[in-house]
N, CA, C and O atoms as a Maestro MAE file, in Angstrom:
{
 s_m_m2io_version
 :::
 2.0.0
}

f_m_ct {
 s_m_title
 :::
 protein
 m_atom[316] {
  # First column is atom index #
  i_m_mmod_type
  r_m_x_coord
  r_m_y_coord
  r_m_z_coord
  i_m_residue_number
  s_m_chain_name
  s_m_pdb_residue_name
  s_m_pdb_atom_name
  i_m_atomic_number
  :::
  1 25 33.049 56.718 14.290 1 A "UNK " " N  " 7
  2 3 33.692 55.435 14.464 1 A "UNK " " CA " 6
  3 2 34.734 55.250 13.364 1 A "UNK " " C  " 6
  4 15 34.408 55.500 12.204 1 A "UNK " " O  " 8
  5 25 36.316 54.709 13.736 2 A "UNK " " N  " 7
  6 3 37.047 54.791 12.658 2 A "UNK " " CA " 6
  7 2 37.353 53.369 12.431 2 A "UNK " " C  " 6
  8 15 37.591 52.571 13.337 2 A "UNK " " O  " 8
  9 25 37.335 53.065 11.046 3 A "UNK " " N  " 7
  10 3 37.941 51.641 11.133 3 A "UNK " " CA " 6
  11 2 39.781 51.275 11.157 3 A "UNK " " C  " 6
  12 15 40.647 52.030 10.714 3 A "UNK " " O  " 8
  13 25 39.982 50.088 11.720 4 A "UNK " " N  " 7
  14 3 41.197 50.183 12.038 4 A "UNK " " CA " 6
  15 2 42.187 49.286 10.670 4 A "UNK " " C  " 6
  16 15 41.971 48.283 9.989 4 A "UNK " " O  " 8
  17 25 43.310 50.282 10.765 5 A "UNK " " N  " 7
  18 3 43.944 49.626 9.390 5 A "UNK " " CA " 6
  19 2 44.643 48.670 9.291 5 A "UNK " " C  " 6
  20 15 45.521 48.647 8.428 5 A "UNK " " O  " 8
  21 25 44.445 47.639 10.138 6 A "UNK " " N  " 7
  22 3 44.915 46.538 10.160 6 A "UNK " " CA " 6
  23 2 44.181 45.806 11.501 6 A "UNK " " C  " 6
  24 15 43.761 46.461 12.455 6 A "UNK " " O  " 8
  25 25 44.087 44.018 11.382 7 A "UNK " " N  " 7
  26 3 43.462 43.152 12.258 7 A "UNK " " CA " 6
  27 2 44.004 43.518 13.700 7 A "UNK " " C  " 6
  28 15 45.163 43.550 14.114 7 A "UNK " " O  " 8
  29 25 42.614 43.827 14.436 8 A "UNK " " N  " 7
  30 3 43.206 43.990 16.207 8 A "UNK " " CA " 6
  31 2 43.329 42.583 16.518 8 A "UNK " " C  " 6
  32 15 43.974 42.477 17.561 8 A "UNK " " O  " 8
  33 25 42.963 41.385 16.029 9 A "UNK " " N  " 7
  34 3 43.376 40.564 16.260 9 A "UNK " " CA " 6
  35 2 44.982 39.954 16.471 9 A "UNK " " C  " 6
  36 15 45.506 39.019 17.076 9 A "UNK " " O  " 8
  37 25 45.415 41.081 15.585 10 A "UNK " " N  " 7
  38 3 47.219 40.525 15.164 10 A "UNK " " CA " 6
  39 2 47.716 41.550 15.924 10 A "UNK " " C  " 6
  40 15 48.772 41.926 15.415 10 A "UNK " " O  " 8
  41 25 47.421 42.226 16.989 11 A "UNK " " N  " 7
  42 3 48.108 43.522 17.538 11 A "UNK " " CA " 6
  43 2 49.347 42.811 17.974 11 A "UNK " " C  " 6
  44 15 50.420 42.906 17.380 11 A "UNK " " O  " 8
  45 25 49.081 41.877 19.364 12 A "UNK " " N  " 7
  46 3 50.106 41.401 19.781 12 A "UNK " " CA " 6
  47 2 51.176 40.809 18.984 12 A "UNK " " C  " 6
  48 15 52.340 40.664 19.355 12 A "UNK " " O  " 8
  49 25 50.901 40.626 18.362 13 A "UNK " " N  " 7
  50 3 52.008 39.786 17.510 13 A "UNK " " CA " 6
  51 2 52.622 40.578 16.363 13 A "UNK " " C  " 6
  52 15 53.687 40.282 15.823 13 A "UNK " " O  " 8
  53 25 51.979 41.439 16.097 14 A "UNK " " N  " 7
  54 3 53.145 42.819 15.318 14 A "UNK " " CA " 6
  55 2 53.216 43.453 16.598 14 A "UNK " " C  " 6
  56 15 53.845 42.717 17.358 14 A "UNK " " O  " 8
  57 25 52.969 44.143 16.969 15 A "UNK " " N  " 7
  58 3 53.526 44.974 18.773 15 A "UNK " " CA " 6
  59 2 53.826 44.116 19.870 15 A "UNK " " C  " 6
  60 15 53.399 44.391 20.992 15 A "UNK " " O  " 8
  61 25 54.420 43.247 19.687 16 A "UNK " " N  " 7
  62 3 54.579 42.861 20.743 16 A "UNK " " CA " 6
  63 2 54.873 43.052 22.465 16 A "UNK " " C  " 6
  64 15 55.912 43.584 22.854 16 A "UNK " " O  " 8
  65 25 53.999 42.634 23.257 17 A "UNK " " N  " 7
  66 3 54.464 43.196 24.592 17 A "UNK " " CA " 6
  67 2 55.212 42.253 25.297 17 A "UNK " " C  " 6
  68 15 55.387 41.130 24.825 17 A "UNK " " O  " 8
  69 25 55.718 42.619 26.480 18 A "UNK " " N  " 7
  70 3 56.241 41.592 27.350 18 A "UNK " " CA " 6
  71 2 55.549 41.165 28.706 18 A "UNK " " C  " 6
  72 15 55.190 41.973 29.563 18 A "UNK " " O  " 8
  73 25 55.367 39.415 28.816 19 A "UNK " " N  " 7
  74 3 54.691 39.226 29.917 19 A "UNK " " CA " 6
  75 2 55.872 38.186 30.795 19 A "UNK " " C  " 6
  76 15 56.897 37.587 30.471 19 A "UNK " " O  " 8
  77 25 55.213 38.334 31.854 20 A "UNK " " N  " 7
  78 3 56.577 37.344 32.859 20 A "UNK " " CA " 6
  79 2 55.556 36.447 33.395 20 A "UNK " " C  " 6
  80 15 54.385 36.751 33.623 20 A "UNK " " O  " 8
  81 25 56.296 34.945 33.631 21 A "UNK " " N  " 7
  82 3 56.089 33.868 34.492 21 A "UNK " " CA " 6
  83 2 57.053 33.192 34.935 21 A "UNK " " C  " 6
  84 15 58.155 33.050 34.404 21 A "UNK " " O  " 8
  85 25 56.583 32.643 36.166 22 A "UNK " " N  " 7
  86 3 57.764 31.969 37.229 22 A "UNK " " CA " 6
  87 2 58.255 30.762 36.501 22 A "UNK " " C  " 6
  88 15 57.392 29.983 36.097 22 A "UNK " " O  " 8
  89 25 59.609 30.465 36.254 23 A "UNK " " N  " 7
  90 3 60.617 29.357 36.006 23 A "UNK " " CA " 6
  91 2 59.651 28.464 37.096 23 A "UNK " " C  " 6
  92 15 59.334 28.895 38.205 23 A "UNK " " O  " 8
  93 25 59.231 27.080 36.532 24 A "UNK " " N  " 7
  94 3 58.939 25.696 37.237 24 A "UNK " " CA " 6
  95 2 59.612 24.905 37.653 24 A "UNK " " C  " 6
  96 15 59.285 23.917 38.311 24 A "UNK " " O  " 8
  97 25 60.483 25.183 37.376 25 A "UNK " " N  " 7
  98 3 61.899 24.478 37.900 25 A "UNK " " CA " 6
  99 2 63.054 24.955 39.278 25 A "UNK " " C  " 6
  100 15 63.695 24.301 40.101 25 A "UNK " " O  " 8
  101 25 62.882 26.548 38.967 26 A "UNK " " N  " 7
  102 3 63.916 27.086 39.875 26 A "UNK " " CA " 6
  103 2 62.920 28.508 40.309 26 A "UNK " " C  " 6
  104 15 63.507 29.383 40.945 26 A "UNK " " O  " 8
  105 25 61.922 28.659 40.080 27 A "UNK " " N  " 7
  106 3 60.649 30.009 40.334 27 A "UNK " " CA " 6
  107 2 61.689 31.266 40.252 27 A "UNK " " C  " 6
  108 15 61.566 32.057 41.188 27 A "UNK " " O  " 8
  109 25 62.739 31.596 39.243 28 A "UNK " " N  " 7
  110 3 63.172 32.838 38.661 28 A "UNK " " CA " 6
  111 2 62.377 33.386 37.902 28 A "UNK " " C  " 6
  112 15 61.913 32.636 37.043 28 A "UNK " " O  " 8
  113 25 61.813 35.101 37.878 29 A "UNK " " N  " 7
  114 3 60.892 35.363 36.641 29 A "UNK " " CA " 6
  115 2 61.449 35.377 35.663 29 A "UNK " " C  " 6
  116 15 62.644 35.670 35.695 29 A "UNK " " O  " 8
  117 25 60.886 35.103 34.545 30 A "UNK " " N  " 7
  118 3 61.502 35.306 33.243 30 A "UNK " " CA " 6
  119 2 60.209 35.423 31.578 30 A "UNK " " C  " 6
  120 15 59.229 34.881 31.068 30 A "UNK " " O  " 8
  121 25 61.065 36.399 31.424 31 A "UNK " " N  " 7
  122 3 60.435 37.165 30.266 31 A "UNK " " CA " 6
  123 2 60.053 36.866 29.344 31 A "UNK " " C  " 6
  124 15 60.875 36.923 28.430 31 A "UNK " " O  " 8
  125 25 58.751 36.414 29.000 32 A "UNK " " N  " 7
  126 3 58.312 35.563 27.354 32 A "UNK " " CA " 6
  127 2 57.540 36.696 26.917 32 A "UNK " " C  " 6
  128 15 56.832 37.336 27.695 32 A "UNK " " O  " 8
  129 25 57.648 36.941 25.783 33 A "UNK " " N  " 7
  130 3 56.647 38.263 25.000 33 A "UNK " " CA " 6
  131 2 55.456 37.799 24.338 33 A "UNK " " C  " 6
  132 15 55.254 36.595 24.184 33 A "UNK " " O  " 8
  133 25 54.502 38.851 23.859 34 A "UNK " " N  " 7
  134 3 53.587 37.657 23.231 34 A "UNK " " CA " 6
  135 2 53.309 37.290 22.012 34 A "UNK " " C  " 6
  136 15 52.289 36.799 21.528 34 A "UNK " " O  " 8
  137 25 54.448 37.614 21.503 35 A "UNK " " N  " 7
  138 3 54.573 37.074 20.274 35 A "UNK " " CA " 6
  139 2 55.129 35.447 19.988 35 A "UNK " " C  " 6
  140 15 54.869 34.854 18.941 35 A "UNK " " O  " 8
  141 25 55.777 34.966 20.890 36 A "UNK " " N  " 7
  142 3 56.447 34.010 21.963 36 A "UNK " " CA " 6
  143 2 55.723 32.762 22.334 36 A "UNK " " C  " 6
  144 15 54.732 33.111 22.976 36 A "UNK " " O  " 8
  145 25 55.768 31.469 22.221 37 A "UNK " " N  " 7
  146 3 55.171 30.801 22.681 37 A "UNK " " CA " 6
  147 2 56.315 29.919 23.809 37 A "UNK " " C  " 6
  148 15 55.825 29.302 24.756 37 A "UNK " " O  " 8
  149 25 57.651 29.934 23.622 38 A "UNK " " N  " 7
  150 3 58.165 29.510 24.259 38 A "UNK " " CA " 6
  151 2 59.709 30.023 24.324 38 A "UNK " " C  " 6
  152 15 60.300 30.503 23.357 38 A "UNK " " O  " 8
  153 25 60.097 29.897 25.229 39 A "UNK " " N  " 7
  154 3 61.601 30.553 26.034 39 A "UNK " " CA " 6
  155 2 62.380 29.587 27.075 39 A "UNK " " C  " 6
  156 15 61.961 28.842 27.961 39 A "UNK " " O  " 8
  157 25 63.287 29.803 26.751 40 A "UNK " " N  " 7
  158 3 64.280 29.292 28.252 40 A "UNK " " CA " 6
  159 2 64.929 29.876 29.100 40 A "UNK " " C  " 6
  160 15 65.949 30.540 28.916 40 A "UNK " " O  " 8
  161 25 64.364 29.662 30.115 41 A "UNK " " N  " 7
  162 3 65.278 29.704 31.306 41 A "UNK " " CA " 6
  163 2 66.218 30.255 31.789 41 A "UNK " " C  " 6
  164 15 66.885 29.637 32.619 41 A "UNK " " O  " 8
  165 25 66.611 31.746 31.383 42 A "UNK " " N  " 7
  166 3 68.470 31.932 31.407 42 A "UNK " " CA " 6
  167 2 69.213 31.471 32.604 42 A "UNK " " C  " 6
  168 15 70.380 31.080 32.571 42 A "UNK " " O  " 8
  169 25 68.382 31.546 33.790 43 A "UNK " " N  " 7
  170 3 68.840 30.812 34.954 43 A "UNK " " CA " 6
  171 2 69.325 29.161 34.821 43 A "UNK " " C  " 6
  172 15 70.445 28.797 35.180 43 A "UNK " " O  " 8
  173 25 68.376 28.297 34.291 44 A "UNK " " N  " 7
  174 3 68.667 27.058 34.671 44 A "UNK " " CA " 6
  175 2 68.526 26.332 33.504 44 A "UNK " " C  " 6
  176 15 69.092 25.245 33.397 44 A "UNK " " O  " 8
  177 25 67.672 26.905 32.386 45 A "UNK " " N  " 7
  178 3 67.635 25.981 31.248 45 A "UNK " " CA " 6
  179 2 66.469 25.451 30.564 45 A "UNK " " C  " 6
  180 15 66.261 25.049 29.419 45 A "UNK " " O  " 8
  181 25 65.693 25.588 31.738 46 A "UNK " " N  " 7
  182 3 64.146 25.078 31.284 46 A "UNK " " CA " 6
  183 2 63.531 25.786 30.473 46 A "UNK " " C  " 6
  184 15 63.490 27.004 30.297 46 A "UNK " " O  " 8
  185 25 62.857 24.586 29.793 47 A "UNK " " N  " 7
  186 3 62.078 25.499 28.544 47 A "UNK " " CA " 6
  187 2 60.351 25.528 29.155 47 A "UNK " " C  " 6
  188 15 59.591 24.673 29.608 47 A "UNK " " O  " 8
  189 25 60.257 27.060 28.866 48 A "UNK " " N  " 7
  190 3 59.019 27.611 29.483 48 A "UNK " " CA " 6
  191 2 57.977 27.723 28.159 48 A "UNK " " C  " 6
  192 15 58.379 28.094 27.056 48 A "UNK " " O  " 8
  193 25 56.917 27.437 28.369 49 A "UNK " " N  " 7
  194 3 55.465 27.420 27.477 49 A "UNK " " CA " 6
  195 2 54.747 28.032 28.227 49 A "UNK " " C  " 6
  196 15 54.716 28.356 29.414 49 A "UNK " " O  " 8
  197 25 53.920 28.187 26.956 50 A "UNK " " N  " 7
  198 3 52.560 29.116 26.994 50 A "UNK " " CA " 6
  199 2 51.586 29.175 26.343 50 A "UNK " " C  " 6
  200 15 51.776 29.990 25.440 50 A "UNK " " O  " 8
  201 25 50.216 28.574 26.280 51 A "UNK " " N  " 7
  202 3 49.257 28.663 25.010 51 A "UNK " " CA " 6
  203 2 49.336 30.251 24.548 51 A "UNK " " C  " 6
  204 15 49.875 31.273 24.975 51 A "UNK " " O  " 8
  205 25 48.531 29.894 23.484 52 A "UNK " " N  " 7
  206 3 48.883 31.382 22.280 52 A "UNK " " CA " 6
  207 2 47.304 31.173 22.431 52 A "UNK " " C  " 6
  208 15 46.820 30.100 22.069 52 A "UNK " " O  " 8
  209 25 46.351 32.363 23.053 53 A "UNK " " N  " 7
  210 3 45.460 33.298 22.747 53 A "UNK " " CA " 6
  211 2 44.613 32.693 21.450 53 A "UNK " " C  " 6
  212 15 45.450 32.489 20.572 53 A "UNK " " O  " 8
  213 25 43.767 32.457 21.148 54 A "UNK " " N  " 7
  214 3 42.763 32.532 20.335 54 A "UNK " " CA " 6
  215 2 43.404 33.865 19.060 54 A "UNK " " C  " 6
  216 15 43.687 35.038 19.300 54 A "UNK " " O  " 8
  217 25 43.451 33.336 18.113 55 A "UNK " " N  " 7
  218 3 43.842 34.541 17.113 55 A "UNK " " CA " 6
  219 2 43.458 34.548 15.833 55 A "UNK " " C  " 6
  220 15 43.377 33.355 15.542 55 A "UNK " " O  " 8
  221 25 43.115 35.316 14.703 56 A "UNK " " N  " 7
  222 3 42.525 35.255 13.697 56 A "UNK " " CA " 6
  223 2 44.286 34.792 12.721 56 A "UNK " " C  " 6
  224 15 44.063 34.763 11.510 56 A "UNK " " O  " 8
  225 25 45.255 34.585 12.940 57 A "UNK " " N  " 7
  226 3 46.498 34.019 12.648 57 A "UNK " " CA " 6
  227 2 46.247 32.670 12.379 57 A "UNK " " C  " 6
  228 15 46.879 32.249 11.410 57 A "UNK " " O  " 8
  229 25 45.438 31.771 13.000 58 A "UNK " " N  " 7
  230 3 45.384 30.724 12.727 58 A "UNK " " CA " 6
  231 2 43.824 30.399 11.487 58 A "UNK " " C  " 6
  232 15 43.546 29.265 11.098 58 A "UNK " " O  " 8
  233 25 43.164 31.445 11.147 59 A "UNK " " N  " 7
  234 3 42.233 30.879 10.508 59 A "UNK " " CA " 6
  235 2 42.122 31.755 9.548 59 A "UNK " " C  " 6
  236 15 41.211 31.458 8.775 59 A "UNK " " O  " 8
  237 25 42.819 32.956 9.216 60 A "UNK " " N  " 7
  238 3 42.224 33.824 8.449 60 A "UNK " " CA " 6
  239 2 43.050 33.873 6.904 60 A "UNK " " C  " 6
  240 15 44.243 34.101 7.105 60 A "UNK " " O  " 8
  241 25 42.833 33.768 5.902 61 A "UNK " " N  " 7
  242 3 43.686 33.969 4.599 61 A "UNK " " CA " 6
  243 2 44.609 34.688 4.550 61 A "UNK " " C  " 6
  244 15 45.629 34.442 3.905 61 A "UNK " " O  " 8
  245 25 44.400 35.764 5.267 62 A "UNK " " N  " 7
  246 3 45.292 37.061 4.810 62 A "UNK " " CA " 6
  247 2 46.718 37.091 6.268 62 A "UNK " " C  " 6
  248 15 47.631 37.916 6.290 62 A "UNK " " O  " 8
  249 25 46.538 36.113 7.182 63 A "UNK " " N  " 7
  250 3 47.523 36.533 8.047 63 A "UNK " " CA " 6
  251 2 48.913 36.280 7.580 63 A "UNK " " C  " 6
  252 15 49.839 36.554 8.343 63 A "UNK " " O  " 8
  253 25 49.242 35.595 5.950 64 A "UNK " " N  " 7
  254 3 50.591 35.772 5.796 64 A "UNK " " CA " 6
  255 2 50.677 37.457 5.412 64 A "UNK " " C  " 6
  256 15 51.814 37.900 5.575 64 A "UNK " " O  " 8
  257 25 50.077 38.056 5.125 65 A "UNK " " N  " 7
  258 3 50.448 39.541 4.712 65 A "UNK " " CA " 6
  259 2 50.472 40.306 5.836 65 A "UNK " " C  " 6
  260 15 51.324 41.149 6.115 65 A "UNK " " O  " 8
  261 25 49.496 39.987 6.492 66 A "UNK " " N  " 7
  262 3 48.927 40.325 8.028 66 A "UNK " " CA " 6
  263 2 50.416 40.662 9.028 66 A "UNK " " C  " 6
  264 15 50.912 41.740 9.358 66 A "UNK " " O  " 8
  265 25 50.771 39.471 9.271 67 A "UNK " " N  " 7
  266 3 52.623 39.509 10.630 67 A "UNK " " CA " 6
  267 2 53.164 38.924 9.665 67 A "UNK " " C  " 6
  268 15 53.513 37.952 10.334 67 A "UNK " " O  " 8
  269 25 53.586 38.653 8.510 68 A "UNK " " N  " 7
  270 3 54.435 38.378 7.590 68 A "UNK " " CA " 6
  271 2 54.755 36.878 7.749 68 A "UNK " " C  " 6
  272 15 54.617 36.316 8.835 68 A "UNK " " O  " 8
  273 25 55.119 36.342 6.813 69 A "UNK " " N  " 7
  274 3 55.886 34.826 6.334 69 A "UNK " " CA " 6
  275 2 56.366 34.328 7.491 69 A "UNK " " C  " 6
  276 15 55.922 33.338 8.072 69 A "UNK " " O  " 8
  277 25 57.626 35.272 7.966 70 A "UNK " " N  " 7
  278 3 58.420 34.467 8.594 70 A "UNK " " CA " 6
  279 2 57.541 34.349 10.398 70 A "UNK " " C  " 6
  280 15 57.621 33.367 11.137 70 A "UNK " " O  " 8
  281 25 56.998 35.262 10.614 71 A "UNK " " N  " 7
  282 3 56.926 35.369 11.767 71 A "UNK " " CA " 6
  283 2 55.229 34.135 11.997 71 A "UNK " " C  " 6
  284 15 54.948 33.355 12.908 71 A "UNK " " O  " 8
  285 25 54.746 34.367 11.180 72 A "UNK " " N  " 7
  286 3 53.502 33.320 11.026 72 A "UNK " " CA " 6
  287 2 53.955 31.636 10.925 72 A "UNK " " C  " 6
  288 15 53.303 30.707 11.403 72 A "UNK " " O  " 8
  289 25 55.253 31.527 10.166 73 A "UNK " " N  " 7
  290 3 55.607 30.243 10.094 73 A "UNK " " CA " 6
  291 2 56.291 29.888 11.480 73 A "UNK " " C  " 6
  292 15 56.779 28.759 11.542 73 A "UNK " " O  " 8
  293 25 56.386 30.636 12.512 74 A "UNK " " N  " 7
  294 3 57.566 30.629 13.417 74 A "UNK " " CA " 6
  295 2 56.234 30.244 14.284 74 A "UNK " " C  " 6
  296 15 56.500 29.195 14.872 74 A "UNK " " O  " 8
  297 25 55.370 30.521 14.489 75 A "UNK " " N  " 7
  298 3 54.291 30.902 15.745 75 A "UNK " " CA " 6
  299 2 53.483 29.592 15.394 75 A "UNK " " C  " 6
  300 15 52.972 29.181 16.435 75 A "UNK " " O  " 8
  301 25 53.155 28.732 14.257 76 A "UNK " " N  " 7
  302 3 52.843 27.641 13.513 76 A "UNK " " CA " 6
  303 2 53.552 26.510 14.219 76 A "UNK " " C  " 6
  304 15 53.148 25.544 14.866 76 A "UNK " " O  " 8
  305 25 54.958 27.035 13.819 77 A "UNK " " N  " 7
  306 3 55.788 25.702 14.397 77 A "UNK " " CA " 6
  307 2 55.737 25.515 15.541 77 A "UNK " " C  " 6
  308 15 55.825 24.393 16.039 77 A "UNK " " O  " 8
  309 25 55.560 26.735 16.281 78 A "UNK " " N  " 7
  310 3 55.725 26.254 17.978 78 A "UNK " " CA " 6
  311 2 54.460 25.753 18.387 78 A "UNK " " C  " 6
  312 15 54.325 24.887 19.251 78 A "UNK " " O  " 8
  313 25 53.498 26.321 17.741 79 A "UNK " " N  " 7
  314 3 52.446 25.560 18.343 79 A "UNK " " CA " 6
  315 2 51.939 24.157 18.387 79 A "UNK " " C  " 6
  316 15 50.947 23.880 19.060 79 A "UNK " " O  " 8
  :::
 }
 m_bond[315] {
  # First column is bond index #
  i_m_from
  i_m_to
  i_m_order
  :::
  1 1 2 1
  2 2 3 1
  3 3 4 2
  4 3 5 1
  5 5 6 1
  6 6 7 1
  7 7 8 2
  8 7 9 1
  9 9 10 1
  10 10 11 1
  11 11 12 2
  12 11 13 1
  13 13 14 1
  14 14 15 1
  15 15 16 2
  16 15 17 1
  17 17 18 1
  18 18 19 1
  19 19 20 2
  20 19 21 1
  21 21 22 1
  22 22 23 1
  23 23 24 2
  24 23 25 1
  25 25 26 1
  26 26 27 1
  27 27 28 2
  28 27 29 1
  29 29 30 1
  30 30 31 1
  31 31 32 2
  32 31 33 1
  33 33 34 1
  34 34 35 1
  35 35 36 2
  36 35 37 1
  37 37 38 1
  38 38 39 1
  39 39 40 2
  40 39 41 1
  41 41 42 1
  42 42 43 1
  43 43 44 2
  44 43 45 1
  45 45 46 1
  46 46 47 1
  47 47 48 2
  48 47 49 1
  49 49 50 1
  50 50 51 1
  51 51 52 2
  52 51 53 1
  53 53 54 1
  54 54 55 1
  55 55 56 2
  56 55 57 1
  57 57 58 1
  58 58 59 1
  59 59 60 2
  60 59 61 1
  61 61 62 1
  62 62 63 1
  63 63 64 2
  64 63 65 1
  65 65 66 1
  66 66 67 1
  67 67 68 2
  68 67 69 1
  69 69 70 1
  70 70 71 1
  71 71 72 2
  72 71 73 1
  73 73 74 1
  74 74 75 1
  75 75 76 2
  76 75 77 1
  77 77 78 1
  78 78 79 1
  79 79 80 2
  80 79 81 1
  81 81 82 1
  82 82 83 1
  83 83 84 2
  84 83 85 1
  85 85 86 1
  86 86 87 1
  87 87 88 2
  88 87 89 1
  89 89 90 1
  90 90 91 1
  91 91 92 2
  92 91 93 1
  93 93 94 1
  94 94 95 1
  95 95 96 2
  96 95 97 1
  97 97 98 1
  98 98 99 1
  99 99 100 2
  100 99 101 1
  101 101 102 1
  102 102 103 1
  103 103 104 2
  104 103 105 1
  105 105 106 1
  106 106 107 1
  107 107 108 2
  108 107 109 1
  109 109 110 1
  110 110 111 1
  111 111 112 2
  112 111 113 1
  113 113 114 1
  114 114 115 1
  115 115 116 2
  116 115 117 1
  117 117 118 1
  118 118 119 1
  119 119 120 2
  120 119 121 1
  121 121 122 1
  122 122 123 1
  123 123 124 2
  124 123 125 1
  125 125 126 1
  126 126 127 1
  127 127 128 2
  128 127 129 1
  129 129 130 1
  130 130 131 1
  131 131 132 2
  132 131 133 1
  133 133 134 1
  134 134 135 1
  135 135 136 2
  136 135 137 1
  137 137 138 1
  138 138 139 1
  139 139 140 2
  140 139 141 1
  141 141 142 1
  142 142 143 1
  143 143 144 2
  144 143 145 1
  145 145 146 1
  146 146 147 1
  147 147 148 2
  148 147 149 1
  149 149 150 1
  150 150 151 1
  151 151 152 2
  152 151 153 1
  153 153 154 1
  154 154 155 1
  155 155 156 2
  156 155 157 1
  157 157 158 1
  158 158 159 1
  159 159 160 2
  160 159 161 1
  161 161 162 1
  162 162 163 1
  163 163 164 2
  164 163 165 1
  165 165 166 1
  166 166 167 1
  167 167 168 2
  168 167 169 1
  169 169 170 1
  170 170 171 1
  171 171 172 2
  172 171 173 1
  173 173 174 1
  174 174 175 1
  175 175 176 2
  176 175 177 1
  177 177 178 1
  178 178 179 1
  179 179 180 2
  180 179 181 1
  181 181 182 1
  182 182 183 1
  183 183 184 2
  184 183 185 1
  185 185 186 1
  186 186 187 1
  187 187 188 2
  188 187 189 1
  189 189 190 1
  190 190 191 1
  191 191 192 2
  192 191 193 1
  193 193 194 1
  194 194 195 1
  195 195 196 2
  196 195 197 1
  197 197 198 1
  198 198 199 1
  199 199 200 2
  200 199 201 1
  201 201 202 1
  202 202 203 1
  203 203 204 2
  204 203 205 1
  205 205 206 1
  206 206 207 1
  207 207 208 2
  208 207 209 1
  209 209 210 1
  210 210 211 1
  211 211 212 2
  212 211 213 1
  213 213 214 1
  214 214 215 1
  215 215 216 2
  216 215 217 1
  217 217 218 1
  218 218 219 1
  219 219 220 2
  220 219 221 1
  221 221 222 1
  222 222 223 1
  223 223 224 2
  224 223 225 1
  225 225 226 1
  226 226 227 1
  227 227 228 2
  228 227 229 1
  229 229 230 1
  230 230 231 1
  231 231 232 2
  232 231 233 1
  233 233 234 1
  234 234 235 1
  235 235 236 2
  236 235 237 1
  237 237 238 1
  238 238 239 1
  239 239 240 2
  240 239 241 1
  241 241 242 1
  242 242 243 1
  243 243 244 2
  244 243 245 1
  245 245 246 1
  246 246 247 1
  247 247 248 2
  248 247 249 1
  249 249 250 1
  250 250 251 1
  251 251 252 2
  252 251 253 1
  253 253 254 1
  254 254 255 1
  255 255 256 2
  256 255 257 1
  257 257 258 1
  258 258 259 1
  259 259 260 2
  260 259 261 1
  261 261 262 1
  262 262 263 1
  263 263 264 2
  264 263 265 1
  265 265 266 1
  266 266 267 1
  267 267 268 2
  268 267 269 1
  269 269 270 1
  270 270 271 1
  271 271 272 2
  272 271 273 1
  273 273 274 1
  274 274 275 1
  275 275 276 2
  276 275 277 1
  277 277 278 1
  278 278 279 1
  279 279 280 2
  280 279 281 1
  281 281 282 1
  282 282 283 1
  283 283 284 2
  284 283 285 1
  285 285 286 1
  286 286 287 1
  287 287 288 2
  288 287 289 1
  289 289 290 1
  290 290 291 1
  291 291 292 2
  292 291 293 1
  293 293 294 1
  294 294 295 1
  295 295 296 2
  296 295 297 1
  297 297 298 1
  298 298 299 1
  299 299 300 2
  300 299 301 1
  301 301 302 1
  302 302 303 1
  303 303 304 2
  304 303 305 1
  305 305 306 1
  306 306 307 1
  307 307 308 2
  308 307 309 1
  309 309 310 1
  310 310 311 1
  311 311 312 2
  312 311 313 1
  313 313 314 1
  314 314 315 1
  315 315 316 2
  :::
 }
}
């Protein structure tokens, strides 16, 4: 068994992948990643949301070292 060198909790959010959901406004797909809590629209404008996953980002000491400063303060604010 190997241990892993960094939180699988924070995968998504240092690797980020890409997930799609339908525009509510005009049902165009469009691309939010999951690092991402929110996006607009390139079609029409609307701003698209998304809850953020249960993550050790929000409770753990070490997640400013963890996805770094900026990207932890960014994922904070949107939420």
């Amino acid at each position: 068994m190997s241990i892993p060198s960094s939180c699988p909790g924070s995968k998504n959010i240092k690797q980020p992948v890409p997930e799609y959901r339908h525009c509510p406004k005009c049902a165009d797909e469009v691309e939010i990643w999951s690092d991402e809590l929110i996006v607009e629209c390139p079609k029409c404008r609307c701003m698209i949301s998304k809850e953020m996953k249960n993550s050790c980002i929000e409770w753990c000491k070490f997640a400013n070292g963890c996805v770094g400063e900026e990207i932890l303060k960014k994922l904070r604010e949107e939420k």
